[in-house]
MARVEX-145133 format. One line per 10 residues: number of its first residue (from 1); their letters; for each residue x, y, z of C-alpha. Coordinates in nm, 3 decimals, decimal comma, padded with zeros to 5 digits. Layout:
N
NUM	a	X Y Z  ... $
END
This chain:
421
1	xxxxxxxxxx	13,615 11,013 08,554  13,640 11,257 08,247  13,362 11,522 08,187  13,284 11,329 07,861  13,286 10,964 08,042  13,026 11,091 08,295  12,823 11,262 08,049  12,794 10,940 07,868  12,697 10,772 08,193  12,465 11,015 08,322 $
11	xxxxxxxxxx	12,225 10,978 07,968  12,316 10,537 08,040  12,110 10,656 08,393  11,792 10,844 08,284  11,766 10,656 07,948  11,853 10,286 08,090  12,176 10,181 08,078  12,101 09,845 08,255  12,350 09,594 08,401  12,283 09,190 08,367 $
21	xxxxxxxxxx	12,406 09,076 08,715  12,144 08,984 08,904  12,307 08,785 09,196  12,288 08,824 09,565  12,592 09,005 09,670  12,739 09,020 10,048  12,620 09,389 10,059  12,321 09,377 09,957  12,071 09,213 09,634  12,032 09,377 09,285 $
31	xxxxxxxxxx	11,721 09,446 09,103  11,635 09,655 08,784  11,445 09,886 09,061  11,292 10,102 08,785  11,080 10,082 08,535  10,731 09,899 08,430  10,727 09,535 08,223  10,871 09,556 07,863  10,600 09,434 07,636  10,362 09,241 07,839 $
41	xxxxxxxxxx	10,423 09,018 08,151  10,629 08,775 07,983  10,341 08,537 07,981  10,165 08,648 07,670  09,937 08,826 07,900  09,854 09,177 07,781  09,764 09,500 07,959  09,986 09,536 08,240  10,178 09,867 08,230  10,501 09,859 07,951 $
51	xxxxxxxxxx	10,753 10,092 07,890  10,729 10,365 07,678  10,834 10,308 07,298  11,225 10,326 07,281  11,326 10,311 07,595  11,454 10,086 07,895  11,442 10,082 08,315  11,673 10,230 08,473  12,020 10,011 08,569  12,033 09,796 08,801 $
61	xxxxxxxxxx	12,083 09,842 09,184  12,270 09,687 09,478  11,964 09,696 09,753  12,143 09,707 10,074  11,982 09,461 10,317  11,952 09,582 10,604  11,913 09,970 10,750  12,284 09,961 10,884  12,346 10,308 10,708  12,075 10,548 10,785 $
71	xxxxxxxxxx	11,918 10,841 10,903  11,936 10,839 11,304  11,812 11,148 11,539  12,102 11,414 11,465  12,313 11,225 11,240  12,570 11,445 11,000  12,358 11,803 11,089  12,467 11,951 11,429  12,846 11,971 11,362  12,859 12,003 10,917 $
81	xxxxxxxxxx	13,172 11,979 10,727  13,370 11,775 10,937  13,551 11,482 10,978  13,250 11,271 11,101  13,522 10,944 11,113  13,636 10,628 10,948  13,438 10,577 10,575  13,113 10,314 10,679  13,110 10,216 10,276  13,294 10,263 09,922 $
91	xxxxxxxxxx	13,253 10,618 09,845  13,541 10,621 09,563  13,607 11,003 09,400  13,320 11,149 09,693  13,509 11,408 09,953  13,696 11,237 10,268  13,497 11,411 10,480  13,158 11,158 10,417  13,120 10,864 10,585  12,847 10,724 10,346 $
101	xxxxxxxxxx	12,595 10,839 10,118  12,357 10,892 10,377  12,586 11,155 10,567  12,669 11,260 10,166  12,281 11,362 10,126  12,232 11,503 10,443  12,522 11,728 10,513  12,521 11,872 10,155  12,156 11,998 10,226  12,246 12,128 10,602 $
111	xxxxxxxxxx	12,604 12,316 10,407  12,398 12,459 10,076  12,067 12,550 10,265  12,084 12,629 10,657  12,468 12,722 10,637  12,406 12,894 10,346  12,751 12,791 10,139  12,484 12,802 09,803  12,829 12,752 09,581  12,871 12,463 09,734 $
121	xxxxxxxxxx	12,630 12,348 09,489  12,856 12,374 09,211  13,117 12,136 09,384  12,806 11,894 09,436  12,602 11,879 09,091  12,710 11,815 08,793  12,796 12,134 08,541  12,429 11,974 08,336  12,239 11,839 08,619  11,898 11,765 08,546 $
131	xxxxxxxxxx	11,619 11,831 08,776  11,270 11,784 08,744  10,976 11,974 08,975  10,662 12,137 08,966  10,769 12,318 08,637  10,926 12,022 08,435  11,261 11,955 08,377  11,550 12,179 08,409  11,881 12,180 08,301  12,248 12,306 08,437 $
141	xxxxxxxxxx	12,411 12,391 08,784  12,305 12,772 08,761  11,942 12,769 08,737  11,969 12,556 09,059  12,177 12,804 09,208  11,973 13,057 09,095  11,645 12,935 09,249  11,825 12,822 09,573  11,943 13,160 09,644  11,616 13,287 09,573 $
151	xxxxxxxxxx	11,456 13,052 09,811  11,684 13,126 10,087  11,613 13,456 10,028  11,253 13,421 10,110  11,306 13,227 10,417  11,647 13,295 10,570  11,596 13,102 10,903  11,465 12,790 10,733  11,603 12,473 10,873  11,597 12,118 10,716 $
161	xxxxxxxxxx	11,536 11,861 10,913  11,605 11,488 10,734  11,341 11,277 10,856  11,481 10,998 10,585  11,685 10,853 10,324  11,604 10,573 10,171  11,906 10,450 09,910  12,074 10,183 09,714  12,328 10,163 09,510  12,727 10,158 09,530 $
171	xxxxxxxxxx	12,969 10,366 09,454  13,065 10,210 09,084  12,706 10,160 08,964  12,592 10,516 09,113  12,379 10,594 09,429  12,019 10,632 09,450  11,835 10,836 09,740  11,481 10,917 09,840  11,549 11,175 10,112  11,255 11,332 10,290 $
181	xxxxxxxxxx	11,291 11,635 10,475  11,073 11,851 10,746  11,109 12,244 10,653  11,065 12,473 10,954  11,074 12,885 10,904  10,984 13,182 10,856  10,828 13,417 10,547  11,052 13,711 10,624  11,167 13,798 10,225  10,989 13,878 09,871 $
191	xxxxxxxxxx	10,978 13,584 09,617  10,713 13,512 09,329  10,380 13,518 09,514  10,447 13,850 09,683  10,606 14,057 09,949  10,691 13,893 10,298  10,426 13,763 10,498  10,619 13,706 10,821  10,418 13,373 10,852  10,589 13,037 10,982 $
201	xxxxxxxxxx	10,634 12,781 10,745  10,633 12,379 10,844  10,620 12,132 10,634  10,795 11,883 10,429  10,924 11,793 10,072  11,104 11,476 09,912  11,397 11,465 09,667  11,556 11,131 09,479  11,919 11,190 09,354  12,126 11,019 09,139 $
211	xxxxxxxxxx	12,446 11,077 09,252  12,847 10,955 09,148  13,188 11,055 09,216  13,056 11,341 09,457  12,847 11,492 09,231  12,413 11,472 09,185  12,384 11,480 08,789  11,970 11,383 08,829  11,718 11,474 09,101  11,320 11,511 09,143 $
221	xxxxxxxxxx	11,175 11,692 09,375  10,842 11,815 09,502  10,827 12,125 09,723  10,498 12,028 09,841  10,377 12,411 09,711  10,019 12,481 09,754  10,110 12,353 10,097  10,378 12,631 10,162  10,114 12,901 10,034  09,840 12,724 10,228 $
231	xxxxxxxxxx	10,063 12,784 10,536  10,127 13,234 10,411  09,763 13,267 10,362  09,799 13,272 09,980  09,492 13,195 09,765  09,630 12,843 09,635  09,412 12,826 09,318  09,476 13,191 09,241  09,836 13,130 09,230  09,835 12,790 09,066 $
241	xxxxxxxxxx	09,615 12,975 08,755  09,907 13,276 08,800  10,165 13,001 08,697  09,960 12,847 08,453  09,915 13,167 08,258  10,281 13,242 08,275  10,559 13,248 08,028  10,750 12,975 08,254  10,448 12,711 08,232  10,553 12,390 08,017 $
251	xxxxxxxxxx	10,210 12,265 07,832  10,148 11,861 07,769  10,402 11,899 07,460  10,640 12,036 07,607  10,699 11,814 07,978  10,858 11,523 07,724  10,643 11,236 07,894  10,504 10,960 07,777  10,157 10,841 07,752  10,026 10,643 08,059 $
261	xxxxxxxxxx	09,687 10,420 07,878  09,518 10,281 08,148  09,421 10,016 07,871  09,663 09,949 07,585  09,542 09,880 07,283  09,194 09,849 07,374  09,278 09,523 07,568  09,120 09,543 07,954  09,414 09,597 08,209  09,425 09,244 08,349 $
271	xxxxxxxxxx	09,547 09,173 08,682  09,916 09,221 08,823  10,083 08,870 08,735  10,153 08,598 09,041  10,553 08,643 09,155  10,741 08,443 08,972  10,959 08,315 09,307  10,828 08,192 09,669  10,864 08,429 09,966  10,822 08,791 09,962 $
281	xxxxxxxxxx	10,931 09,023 09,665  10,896 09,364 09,763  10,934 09,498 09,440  10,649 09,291 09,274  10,458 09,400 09,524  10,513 09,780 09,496  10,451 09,743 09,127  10,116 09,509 09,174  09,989 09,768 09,400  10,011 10,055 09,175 $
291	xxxxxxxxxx	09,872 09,868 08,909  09,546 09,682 09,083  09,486 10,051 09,227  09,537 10,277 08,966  09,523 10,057 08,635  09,230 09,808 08,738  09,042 10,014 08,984  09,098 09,783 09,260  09,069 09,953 09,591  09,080 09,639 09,770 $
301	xxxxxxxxxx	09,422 09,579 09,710  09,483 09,862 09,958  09,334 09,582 10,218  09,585 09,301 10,091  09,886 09,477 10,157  09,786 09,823 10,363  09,816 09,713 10,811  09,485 09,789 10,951  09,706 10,083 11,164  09,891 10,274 10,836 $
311	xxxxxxxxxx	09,956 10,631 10,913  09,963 10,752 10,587  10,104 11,100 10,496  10,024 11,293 10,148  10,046 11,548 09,918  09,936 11,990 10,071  10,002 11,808 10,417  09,738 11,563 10,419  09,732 11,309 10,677  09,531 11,010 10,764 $
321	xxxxxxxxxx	09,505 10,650 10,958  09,376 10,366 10,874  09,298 10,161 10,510  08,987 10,391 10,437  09,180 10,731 10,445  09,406 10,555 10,212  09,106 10,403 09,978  09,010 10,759 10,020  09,299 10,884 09,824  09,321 10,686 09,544 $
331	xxxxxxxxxx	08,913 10,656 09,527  08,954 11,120 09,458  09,188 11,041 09,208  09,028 10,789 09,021  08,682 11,005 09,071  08,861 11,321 08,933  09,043 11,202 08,670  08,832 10,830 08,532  09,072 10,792 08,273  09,391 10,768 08,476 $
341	xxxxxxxxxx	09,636 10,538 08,418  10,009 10,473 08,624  10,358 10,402 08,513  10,563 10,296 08,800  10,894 10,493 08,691  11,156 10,328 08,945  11,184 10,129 09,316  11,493 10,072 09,501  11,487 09,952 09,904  11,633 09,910 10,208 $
351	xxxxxxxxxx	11,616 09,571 10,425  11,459 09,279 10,496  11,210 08,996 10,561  11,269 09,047 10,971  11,334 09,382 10,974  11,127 09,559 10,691  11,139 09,724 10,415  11,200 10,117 10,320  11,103 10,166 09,982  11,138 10,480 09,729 $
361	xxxxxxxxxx	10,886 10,485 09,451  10,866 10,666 09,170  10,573 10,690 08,953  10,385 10,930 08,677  10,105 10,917 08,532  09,780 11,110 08,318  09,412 11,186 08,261  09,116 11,396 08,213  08,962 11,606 08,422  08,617 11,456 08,392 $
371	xxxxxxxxxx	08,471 11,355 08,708  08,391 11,488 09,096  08,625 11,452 09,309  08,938 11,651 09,414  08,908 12,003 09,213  08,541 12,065 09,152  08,395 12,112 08,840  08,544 11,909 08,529  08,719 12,110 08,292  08,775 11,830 08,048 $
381	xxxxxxxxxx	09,179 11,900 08,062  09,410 11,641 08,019  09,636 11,647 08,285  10,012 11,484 08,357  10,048 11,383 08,754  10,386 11,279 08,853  10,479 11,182 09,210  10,757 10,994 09,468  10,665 10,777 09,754  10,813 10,623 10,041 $
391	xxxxxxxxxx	10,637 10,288 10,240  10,716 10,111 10,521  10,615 09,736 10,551  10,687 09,548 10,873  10,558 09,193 10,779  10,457 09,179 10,482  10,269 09,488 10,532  10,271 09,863 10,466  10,227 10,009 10,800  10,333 10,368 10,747 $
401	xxxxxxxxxx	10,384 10,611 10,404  10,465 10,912 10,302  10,378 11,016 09,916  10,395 11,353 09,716  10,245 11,449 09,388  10,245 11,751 09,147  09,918 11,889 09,272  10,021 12,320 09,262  10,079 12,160 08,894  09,798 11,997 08,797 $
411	xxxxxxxxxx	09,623 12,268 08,970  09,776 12,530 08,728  09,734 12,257 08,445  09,372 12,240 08,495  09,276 12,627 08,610  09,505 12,820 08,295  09,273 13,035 08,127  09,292 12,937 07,712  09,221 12,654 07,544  09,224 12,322 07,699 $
421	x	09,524 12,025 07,507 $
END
């Protein structure tokens, strides 16, 4: 593929270049996977999430249907950039040496971060990659190189250890990945919050690529930060007013996002519509779930679909059990920001009725800082939250997940000295 072709297709990707086939394939089923309802719920029934003005959900997806090609204890990190054996799936114009995207994702990471190769990033993004993070968007190979090196830097004996990928996608329509990772070392350089600490660091982060032809031209990713400086014995909300007040910070204007109204055009957010098929769609229900949470304020929709027994996993290294530490989530965010309203950005899965379902979500969001809950006294800021999930169901059910959101962010969004946007 040309420079010019794939530029052209990577702006088709983020701005929603969307395919019409939506049959069943051998491999796996397709589904738009991204993006909320255009315009309503197609039943003349208003104020269910849209899309933003002038533009569309991401393509299309191949869901594979079954976890045949995944992450297993080991797999593609004790012996890197090797012949790991005979190709499991298509990976047309990737390097012979993968097997599938999965061992793609995961020995990249395990070459660029604990075997240090960081130019090996440059052989594995594209020349304008985007990425988005804590600090908005970025563009281009070097930054990324750039803030790698300075990472590695800080923590030299850092190991990544992929807990999961969850993906979909071929090889002609692009790859999609959700990989999660568990981050084990040790503060032993300088970087931006001060000298060395010598402190161990565990915890975890979460990156979705876009990938084609070898290369990863999109990716988001949350570092899980005021976890890290949690872990050094750094002042969290001393640091997250730091970056606010500095020259890097990206303001409301500037993060290019669009508006999130809990209720459009003064209409009350109705409920999620019924599926429009029997059986189970695990895409309508990712998307009803964010909605009767987040949109209509109904926490009992964490009941409907949450197992009595979910282990649930968030954001600074929160953990919980159970449907209340769940409700318990989404009841702070709702308190702290009453306003708040959800766009489910994209969903893609892995499996089955029998076997389950992994699922990446990716979502984003806003409000203002006008109630008790998470971050103490209101400010009145308006605030933009962004964050990736991964869920489990067995059964119809969600019975373990694992989300991140931009929380060093809006911690630096809401504690910036100046006035408030």
């Amino acid at each position: 593929m040309s420079k010019e072709a794939e530029n052209h297709d990577s702006t088709a990707e983020s701005t929603g270049g969307r395919s019409t086939s939506d049959a069943k394939t051998a491999t796996g089923t397709t589904s738009p996977g991204a993006g909320a309802f255009s315009g309503g719920d197609g039943r003349g029934r208003t104020g269910v999430p849209s899309s933003p003005p002038g533009t569309m959900a991401p393509r299309r997806r191949t869901m594979p249907v079954d976890h045949a090609i995944a992450v297993n204890p080991g797999y593609g990190v004790d012996a890197p950039n090797v012949v790991h054996g005979e190709r499991r799936q298509s990976l047309q114009g990737f390097e012979d040496t993968y097997t599938d995207i999965v061992d793609y994702i995961v020995r990249i990471t395990h070459r660029i971060w604990e075997d240090q190769d960081v130019g090996y990033i440059y052989d594995t993004y594209a020349p304008g990659c985007r990425l988005y993070d804590d600090s908005g968007v970025h563009f281009g190979v070097e930054q990324l190189v750039a803030g790698t090196m300075q990472s590695i830097n800080a923590f030299p004996d850092c190991r990544h250890y992929a807990d999961d990928v969850i993906w979909a996608g071929t090889d002609t329509e692009g790859f999609v990945t959700s990989h999660r990772a568990i981050n084990i070392g040790h503060h032993t350089g300088p970087w931006r919050w001060g000298e060395p600490t010598g402190r161990k660091l565990e915890t975890w982060v979460m990156a979705n690529c876009v990938v084609r032809d070898n290369e990863i031209y999109e990716e988001w990713v949350l570092y899980n930060t005021a976890a890290k400086l949690q872990q050094l014995g750094i002042d969290v909300l001393a640091a997250a007013r730091e970056y606010g007040n500095s020259k890097d910070f990206p303001g409301l204007a500037e993060r290019g996002f669009a508006e999130t109204d809990r209720i459009e055009g003064g209409r009350k957010p109705m409920p999620y519509p019924d599926p429009s098929t029997p059986g189970f769609d695990v895409e309508h229900e990712v998307r009803r779930l964010f909605h009767d949470v987040y949109n209509r304020r109904d926490l009992s929709a964490v009941d409907r679909i949450y197992a009595r027994t979910v282990r649930w996993h968030g954001t600074t290294n929160r953990t919980g059990y159970g449907r209340s530490d769940v409700r318990g989530m989404a009841r702070n965010l709702l308190a702290t920001f009453p306003d708040m309203g959800v766009r489910v950005d994209e969903v893609y899965w892995m499996g089955n009725d029998v076997d389950g379902y992994s699922v990446s979500v990716r979502w984003s969001g806003s409000g203002t800082h006008r109630g008790y809950g998470l971050y103490g006294t209101p400010t009145g800021r308006r605030v933009h939250l962004w964050g990736m999930s991964q869920l489990y169901f067995s059964q119809g059910e969600i019975v373990e997940e694992w989300s991140l959101f931009n929380e060093f962010d809006v911690l630096a969004q809401l504690l910036r000295d100046g006035p408030g946007e």
